[in-house]
TORLO-893522 format. One record per residue (C-alpha): residue number from 1; residue in one letter; chain; x, y, z. Coordinates in pm, whole numbers, plus 50000, padded with zeros to 5 digits. Layout:
! residues N
{r NUM, 'a', 'A', {X, Y, Z}},
...
***
This chain:
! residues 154
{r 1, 'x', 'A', {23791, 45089, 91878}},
{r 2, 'x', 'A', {23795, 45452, 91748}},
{r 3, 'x', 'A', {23944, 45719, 91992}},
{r 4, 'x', 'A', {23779, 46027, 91969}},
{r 5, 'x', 'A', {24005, 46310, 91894}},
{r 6, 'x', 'A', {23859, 46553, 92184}},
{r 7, 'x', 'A', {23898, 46502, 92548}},
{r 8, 'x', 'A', {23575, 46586, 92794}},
{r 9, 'x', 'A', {23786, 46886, 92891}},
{r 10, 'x', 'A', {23817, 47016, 92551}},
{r 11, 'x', 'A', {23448, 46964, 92434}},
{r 12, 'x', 'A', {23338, 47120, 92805}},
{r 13, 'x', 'A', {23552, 47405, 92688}},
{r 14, 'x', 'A', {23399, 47421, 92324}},
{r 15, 'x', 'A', {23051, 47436, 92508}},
{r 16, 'x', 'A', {23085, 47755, 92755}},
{r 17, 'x', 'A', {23250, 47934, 92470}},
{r 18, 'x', 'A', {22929, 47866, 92244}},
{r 19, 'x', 'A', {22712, 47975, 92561}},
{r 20, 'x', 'A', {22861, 48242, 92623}},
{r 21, 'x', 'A', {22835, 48372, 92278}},
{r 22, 'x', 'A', {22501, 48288, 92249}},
{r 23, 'x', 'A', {22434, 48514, 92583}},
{r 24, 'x', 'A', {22678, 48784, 92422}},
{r 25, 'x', 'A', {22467, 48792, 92101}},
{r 26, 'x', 'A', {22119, 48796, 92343}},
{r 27, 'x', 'A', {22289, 49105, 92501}},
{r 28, 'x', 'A', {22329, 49276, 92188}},
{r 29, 'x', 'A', {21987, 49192, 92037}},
{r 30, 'x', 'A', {21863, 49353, 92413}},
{r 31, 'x', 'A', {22059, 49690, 92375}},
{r 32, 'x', 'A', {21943, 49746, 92031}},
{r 33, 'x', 'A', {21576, 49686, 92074}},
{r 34, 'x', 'A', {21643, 49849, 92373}},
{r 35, 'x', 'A', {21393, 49627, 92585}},
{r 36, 'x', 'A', {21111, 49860, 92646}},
{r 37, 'x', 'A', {21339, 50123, 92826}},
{r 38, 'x', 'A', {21333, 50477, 92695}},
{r 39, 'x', 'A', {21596, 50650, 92573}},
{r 40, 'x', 'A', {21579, 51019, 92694}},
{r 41, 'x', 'A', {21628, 51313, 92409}},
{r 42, 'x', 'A', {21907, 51606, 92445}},
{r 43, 'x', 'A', {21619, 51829, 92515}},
{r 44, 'x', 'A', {21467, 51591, 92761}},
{r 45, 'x', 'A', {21787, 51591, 92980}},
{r 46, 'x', 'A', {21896, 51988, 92963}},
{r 47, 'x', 'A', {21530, 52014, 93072}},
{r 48, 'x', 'A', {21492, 52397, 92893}},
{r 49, 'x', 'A', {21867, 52497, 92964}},
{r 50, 'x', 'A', {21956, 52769, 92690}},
{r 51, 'x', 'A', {22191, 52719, 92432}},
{r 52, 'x', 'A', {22516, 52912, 92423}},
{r 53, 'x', 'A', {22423, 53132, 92131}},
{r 54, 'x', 'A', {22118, 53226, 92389}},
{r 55, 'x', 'A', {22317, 53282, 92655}},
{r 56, 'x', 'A', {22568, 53472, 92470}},
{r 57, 'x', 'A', {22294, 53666, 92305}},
{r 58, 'x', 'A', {22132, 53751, 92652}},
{r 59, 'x', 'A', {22514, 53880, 92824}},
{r 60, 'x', 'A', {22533, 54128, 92561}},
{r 61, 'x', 'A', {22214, 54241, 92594}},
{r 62, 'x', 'A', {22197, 54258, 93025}},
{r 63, 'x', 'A', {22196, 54570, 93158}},
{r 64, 'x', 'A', {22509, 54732, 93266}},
{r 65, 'x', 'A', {22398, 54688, 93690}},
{r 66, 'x', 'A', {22406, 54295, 93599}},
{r 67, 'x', 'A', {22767, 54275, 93400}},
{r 68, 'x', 'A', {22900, 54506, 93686}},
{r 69, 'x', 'A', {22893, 54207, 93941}},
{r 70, 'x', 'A', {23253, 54079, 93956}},
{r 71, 'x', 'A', {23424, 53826, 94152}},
{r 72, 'x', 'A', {23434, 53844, 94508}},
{r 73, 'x', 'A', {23799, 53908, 94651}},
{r 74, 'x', 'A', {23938, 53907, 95020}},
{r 75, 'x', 'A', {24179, 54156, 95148}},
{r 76, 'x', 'A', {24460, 54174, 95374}},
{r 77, 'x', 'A', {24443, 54493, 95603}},
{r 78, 'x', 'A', {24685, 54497, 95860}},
{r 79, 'x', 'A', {24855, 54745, 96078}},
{r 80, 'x', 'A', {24531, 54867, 96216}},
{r 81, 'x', 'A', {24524, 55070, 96548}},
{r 82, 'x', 'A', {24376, 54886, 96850}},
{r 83, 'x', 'A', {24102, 55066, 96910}},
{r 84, 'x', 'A', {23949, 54993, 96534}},
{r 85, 'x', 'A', {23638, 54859, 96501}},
{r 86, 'x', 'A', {23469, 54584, 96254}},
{r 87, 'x', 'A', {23217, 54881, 96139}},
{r 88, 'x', 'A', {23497, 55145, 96125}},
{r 89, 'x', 'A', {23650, 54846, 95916}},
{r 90, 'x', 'A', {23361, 54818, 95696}},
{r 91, 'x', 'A', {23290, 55165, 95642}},
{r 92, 'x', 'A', {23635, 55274, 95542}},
{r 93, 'x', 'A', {23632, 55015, 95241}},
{r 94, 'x', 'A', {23244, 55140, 95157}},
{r 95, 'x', 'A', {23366, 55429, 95042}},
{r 96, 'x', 'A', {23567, 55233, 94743}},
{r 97, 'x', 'A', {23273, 54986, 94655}},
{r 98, 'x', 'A', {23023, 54713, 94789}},
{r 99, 'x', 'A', {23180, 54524, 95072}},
{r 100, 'x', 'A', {23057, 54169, 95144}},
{r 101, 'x', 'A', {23249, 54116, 95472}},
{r 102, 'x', 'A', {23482, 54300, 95712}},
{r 103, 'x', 'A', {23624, 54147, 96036}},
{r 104, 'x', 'A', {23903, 54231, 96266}},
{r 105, 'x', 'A', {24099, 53966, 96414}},
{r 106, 'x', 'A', {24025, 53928, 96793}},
{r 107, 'x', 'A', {24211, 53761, 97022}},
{r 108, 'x', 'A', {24068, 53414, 97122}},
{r 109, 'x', 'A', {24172, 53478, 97551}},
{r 110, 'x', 'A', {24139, 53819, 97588}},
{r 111, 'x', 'A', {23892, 53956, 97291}},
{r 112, 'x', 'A', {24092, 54215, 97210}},
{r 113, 'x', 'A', {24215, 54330, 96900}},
{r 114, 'x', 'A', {24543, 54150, 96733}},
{r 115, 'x', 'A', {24607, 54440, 96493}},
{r 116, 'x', 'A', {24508, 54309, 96179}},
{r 117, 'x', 'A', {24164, 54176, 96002}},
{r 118, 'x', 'A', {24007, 54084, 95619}},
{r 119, 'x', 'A', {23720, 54264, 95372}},
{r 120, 'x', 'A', {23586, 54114, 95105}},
{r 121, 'x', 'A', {23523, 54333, 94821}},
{r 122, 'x', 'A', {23194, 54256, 94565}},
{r 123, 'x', 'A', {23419, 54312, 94293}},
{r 124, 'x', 'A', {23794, 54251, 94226}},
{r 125, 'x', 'A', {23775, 54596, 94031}},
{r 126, 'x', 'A', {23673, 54740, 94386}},
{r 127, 'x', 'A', {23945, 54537, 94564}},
{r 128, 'x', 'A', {24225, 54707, 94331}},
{r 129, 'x', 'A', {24128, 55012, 94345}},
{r 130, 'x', 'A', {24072, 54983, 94761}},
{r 131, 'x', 'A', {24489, 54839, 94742}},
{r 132, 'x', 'A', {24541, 55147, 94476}},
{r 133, 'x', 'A', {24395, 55433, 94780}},
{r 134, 'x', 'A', {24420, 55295, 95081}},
{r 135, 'x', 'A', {24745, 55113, 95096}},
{r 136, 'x', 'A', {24939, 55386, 95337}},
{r 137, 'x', 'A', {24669, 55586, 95432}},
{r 138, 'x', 'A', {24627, 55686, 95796}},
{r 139, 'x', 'A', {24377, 55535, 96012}},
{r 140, 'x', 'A', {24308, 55563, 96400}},
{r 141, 'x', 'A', {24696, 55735, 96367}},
{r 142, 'x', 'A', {24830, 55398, 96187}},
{r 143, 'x', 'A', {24911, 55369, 95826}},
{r 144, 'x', 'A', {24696, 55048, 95690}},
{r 145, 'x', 'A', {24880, 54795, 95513}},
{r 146, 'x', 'A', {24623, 54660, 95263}},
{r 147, 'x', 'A', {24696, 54365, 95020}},
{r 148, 'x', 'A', {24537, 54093, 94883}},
{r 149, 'x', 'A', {24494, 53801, 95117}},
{r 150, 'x', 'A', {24691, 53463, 95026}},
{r 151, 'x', 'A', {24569, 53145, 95204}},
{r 152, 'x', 'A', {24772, 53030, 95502}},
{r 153, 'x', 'A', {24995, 52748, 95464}},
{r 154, 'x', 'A', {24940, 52495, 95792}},
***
């Protein structure tokens, strides 16, 4: 009698590995007929977005008001006198540039004052030159420490 020379193992083996082949090859034949599915263009995804040479192109030729808008930066002002206010705050730094914010720290018991608050300047141009003048300078009868604010480690 003639043995055969694979074992039902072996031959159960040989089949999955033809199967999945087969399925690998089906796969392939699927992608690159691409099965009815569309396959969306460059300009159908940036949906009208301008190129870089556009957008270049326009920066250089915006008005001066639109290129003047820097980044927003957060001072430090401490040493202030009690008895200053948020719009005393505010209007002190207004006279250096556009200020987006201006708070002084208030106690969370007793709502008063803790001596110390934060403005944020439009521009970091601003913010320099409000260090530059009023770093020192007198307010309420206090001299204002003004720097740029770090963030707080907890």
């Amino acid at each position: 009698m003639a043995r055969s020379t694979y074992s039902a193992g072996k031959r159960q083996r040989e089949l999955d590995k033809a199967r999945k082949k087969q399925k690998k090859e089906e796969r392939q034949a699927n992608r690159s007929s691409s099965g009815g599915i569309q396959i969306a263009t460059v300009d159908e995804i940036q949906g009208g977005l301008m190129s870089i040479e556009e957008v270049v192109a326009n920066v250089h030729n915006a008005p001066a008001v639109t290129r003047a808008s820097g980044v927003p930066t957060r001072l430090f002002v401490g040493s202030l006198d009690w008895s200053v206010t948020t719009e005393l705050l505010r209007s002190t730094f207004e006279k250096i540039g556009p200020v987006l914010d201006a708070a002084v720290v208030l106690d969370r018991d007793t709502g008063d004052s803790r001596g110390f608050g934060f403005v944020t300047m439009a521009d970091h141009r601003d913010a320099g030159r409000a260090i530059d003048e009023l770093n020192g300078l007198e307010l309420e009868g206090r001299a204002l420490v003004v720097r740029q604010a770090t963030e707080r480690g907890r």
